[in-house]
PDB file of N, CA, C and O in Angstrom:
ATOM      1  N   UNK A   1      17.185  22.283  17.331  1.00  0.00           N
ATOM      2  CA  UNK A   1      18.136  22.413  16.237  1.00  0.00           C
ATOM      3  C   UNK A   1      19.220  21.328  16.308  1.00  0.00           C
ATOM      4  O   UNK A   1      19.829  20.933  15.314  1.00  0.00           O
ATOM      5  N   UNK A   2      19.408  20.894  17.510  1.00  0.00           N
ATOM      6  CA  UNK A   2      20.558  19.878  17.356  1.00  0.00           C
ATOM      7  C   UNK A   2      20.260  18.657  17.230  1.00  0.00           C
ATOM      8  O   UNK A   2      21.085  17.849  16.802  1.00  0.00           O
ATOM      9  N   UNK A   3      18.880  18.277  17.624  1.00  0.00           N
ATOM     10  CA  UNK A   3      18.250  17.329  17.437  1.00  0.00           C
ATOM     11  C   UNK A   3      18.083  17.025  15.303  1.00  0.00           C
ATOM     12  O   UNK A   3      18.033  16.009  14.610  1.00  0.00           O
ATOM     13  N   UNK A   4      18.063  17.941  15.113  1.00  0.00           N
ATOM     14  CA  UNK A   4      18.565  17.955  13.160  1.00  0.00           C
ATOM     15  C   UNK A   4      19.669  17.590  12.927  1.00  0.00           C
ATOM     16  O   UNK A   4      19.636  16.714  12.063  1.00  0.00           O
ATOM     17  N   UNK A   5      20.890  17.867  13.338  1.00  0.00           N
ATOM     18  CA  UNK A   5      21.816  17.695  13.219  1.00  0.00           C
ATOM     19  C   UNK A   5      22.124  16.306  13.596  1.00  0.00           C
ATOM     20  O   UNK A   5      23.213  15.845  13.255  1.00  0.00           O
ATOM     21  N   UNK A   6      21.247  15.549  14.296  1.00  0.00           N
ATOM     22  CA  UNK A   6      21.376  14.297  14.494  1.00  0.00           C
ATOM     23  C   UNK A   6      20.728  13.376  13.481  1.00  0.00           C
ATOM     24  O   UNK A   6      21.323  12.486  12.873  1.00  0.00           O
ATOM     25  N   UNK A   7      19.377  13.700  13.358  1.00  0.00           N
ATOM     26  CA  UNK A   7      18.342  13.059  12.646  1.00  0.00           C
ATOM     27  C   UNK A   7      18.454  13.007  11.465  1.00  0.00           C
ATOM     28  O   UNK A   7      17.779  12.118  10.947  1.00  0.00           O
ATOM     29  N   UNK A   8      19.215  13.786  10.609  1.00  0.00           N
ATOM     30  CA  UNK A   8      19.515  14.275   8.714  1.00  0.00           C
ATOM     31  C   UNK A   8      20.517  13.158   8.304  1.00  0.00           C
ATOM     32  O   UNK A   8      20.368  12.345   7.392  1.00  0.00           O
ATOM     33  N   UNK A   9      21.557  13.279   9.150  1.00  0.00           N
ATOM     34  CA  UNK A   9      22.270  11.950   9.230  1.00  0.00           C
ATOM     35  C   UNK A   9      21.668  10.530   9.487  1.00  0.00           C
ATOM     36  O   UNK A   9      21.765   9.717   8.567  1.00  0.00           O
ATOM     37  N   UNK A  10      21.188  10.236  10.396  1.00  0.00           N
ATOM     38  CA  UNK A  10      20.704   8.919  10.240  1.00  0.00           C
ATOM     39  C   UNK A  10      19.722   8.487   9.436  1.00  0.00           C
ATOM     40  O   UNK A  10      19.590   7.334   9.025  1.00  0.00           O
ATOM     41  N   UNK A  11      18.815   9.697   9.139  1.00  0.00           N
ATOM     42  CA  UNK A  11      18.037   9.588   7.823  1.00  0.00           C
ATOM     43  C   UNK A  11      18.743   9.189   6.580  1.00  0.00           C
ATOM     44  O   UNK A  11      18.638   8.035   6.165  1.00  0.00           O
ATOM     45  N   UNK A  12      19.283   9.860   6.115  1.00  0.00           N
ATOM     46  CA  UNK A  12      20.673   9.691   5.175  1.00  0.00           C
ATOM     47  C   UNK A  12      21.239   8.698   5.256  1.00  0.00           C
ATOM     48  O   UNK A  12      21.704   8.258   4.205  1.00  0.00           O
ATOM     49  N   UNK A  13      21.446   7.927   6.499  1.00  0.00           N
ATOM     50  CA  UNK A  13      22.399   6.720   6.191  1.00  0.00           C
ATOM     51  C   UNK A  13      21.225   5.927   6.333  1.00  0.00           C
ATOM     52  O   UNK A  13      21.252   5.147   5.381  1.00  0.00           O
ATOM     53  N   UNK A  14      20.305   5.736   6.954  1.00  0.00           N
ATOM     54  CA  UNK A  14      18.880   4.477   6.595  1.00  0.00           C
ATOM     55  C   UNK A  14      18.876   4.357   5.010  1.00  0.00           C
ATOM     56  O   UNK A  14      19.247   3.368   4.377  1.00  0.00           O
ATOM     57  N   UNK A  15      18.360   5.614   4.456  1.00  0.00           N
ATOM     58  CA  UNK A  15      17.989   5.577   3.018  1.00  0.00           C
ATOM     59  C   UNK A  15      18.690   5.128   1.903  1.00  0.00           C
ATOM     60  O   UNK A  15      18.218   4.822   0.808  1.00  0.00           O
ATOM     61  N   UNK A  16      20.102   5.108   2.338  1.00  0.00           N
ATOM     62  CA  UNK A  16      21.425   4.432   1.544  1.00  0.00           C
ATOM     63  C   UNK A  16      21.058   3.248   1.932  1.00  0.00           C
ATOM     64  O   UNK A  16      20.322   2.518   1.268  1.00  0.00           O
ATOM     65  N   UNK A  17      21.473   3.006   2.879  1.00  0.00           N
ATOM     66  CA  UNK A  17      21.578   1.683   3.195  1.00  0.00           C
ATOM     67  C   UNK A  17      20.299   0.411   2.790  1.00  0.00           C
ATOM     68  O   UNK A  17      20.524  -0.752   2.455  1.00  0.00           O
ATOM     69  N   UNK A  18      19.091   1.011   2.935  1.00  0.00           N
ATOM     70  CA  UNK A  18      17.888   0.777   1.848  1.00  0.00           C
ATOM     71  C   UNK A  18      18.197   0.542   0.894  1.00  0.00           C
ATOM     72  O   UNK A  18      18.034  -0.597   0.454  1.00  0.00           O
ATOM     73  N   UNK A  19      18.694   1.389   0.271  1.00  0.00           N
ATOM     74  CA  UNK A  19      18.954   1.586  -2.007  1.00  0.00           C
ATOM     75  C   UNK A  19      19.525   0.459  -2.005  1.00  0.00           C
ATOM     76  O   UNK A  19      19.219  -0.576  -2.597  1.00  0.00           O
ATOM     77  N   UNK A  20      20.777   0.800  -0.987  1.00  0.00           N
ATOM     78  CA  UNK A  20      21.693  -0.496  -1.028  1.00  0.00           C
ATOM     79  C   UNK A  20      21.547  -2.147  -1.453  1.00  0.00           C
ATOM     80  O   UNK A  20      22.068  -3.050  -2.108  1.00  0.00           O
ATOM     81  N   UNK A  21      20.452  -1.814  -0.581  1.00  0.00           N
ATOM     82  CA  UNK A  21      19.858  -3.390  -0.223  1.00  0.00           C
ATOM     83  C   UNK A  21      19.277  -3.879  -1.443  1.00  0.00           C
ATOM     84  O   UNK A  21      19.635  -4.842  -2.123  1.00  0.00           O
ATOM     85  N   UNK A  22      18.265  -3.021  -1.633  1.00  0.00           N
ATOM     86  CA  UNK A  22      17.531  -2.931  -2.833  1.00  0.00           C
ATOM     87  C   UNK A  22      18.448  -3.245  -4.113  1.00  0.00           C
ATOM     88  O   UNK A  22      18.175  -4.309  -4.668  1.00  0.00           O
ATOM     89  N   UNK A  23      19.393  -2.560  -4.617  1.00  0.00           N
ATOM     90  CA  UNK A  23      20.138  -2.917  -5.514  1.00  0.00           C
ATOM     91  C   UNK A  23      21.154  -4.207  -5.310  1.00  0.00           C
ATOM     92  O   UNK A  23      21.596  -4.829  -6.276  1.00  0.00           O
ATOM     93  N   UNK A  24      21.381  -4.443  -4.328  1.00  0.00           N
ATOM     94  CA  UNK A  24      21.801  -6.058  -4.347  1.00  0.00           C
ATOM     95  C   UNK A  24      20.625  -6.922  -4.374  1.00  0.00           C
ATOM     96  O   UNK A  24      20.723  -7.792  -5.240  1.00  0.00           O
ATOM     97  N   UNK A  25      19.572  -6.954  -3.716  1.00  0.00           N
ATOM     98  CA  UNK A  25      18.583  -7.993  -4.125  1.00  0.00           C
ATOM     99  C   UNK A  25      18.037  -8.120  -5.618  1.00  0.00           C
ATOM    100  O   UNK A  25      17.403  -9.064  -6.089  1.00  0.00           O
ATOM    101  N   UNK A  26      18.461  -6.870  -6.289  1.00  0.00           N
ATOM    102  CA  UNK A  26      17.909  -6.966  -7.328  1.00  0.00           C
ATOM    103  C   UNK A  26      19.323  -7.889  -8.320  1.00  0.00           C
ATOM    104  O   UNK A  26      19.145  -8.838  -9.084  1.00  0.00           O
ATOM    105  N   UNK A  27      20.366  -7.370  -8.048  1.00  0.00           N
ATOM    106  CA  UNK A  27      21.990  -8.024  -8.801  1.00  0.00           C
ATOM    107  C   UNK A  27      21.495  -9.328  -8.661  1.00  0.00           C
ATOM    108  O   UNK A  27      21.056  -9.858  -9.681  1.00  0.00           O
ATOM    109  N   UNK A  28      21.473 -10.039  -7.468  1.00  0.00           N
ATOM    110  CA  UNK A  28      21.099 -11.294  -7.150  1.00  0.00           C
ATOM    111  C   UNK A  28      20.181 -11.565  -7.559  1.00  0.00           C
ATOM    112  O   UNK A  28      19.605 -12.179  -6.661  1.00  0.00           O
ATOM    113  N   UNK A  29      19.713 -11.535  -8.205  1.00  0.00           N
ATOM    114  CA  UNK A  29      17.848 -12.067  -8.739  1.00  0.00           C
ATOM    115  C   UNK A  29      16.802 -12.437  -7.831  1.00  0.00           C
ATOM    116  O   UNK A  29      15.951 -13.300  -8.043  1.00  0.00           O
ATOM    117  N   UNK A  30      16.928 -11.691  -6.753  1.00  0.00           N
ATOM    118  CA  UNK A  30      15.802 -11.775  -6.058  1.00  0.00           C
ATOM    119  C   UNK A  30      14.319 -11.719  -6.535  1.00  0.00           C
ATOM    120  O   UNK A  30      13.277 -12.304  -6.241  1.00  0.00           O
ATOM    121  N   UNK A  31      14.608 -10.989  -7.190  1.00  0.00           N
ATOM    122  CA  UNK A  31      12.938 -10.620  -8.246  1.00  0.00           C
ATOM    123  C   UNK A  31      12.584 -11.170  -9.374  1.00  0.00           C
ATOM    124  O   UNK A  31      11.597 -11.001 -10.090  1.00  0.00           O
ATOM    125  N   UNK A  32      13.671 -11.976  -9.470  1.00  0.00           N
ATOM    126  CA  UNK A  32      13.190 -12.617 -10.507  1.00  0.00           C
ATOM    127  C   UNK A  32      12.325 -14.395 -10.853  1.00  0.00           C
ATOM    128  O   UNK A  32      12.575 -15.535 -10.461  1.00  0.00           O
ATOM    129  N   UNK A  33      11.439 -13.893 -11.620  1.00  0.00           N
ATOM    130  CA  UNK A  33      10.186 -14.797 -11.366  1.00  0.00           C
ATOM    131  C   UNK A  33      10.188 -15.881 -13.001  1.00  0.00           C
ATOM    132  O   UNK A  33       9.375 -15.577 -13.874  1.00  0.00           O
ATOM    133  N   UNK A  34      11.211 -17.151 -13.248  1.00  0.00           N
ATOM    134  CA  UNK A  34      11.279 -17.386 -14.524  1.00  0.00           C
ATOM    135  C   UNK A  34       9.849 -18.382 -14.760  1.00  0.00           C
ATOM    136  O   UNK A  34       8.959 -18.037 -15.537  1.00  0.00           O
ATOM    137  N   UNK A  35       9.826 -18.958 -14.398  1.00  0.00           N
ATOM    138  CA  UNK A  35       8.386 -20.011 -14.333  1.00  0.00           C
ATOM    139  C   UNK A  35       7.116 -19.354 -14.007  1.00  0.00           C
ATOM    140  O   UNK A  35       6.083 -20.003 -14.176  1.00  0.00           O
ATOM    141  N   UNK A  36       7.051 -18.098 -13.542  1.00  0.00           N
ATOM    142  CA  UNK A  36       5.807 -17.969 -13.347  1.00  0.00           C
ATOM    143  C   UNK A  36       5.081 -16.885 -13.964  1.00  0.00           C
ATOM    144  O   UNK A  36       4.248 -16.220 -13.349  1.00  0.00           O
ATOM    145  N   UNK A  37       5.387 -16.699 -15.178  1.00  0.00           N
ATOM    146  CA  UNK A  37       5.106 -16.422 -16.737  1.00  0.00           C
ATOM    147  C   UNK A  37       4.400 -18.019 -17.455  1.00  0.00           C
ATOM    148  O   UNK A  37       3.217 -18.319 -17.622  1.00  0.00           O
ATOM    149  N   UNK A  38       5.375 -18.634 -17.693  1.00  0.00           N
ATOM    150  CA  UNK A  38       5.285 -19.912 -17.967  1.00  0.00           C
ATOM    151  C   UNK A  38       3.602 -20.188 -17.281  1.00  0.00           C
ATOM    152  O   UNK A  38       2.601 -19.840 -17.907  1.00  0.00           O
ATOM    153  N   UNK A  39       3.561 -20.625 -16.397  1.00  0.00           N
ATOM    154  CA  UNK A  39       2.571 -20.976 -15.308  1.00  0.00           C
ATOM    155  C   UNK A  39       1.280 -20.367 -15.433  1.00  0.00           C
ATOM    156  O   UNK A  39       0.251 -21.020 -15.606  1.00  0.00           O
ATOM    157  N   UNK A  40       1.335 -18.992 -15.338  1.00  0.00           N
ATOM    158  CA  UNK A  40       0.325 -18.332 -15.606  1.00  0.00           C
ATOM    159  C   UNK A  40      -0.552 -18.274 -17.057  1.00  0.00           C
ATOM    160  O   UNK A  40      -1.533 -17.548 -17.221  1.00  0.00           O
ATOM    161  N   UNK A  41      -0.190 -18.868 -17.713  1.00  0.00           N
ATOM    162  CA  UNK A  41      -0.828 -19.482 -19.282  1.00  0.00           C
ATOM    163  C   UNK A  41      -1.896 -19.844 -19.062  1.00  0.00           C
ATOM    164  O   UNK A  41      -2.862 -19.154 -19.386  1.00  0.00           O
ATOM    165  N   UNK A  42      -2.042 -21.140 -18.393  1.00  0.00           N
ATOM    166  CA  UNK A  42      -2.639 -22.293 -17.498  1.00  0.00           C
ATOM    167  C   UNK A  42      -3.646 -22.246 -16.873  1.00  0.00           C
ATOM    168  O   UNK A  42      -4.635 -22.970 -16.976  1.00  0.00           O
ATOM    169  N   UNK A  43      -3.367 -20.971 -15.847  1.00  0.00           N
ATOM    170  CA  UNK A  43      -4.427 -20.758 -14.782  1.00  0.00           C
ATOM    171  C   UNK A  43      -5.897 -20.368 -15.707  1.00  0.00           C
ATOM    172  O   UNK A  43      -5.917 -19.514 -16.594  1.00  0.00           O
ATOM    173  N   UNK A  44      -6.938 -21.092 -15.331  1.00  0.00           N
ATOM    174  CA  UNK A  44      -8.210 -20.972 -15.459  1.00  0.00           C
ATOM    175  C   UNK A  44      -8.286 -19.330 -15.159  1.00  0.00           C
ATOM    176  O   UNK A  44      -7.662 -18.810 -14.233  1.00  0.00           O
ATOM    177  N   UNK A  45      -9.269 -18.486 -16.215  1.00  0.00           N
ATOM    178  CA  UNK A  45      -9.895 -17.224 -15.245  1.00  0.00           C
ATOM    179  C   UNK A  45     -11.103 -17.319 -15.236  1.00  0.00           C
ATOM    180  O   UNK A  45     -11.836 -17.257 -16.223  1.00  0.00           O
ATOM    181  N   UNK A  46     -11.475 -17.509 -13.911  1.00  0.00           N
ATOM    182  CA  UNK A  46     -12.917 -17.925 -13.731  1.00  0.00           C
ATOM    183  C   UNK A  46     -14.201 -16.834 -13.208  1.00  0.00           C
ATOM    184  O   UNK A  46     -15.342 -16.916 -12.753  1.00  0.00           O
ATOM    185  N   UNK A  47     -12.931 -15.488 -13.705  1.00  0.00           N
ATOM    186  CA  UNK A  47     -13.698 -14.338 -13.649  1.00  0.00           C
ATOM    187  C   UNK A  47     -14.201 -13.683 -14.681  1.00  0.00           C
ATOM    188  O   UNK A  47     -14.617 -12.527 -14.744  1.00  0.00           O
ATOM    189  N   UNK A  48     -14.133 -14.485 -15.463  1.00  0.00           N
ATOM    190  CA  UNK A  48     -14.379 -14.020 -17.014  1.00  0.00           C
ATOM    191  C   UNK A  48     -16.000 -13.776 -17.095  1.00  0.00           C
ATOM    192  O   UNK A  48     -16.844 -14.078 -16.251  1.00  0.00           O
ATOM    193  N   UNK A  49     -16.208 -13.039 -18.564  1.00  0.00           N
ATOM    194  CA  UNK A  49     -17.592 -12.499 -18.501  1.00  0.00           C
ATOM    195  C   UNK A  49     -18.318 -13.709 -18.690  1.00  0.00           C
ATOM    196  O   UNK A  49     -17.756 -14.757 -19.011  1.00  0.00           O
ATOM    197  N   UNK A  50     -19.669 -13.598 -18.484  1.00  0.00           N
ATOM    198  CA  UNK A  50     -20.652 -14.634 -18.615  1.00  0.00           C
ATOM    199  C   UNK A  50     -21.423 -14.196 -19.714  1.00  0.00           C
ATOM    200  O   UNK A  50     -21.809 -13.030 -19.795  1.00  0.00           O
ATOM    201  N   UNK A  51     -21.705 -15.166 -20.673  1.00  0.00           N
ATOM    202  CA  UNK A  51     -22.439 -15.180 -21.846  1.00  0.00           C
ATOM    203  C   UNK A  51     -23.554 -16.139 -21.575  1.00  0.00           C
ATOM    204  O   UNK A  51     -24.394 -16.371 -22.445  1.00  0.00           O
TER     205      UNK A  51
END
């Protein structure tokens, strides 16, 4: 039981601290991909059906 009382908490603060992260990489444009929309036009698909 006290071993919970330890673990709920640090669970709790990992999982913040995660979101956290997560929502600043995202503010910062980490994810963001402007050229490779653009780019992908281009690419050959050479998996296409065969006629």
């Amino acid at each position: 039981m006290t071993g919970l009382l330890f673990l709920i908490p640090v669970a709790l603060t990992l999982g913040l601290l995660g979101l956290a992260a997560f929502f600043w990489a995202m503010r910062d444009g980490q994810f963001d991909d402007p050229e490779g929309a653009a780019s992908r036009i281009l690419i050959d698909d050479e998996d296409g059906p065969e006629v």
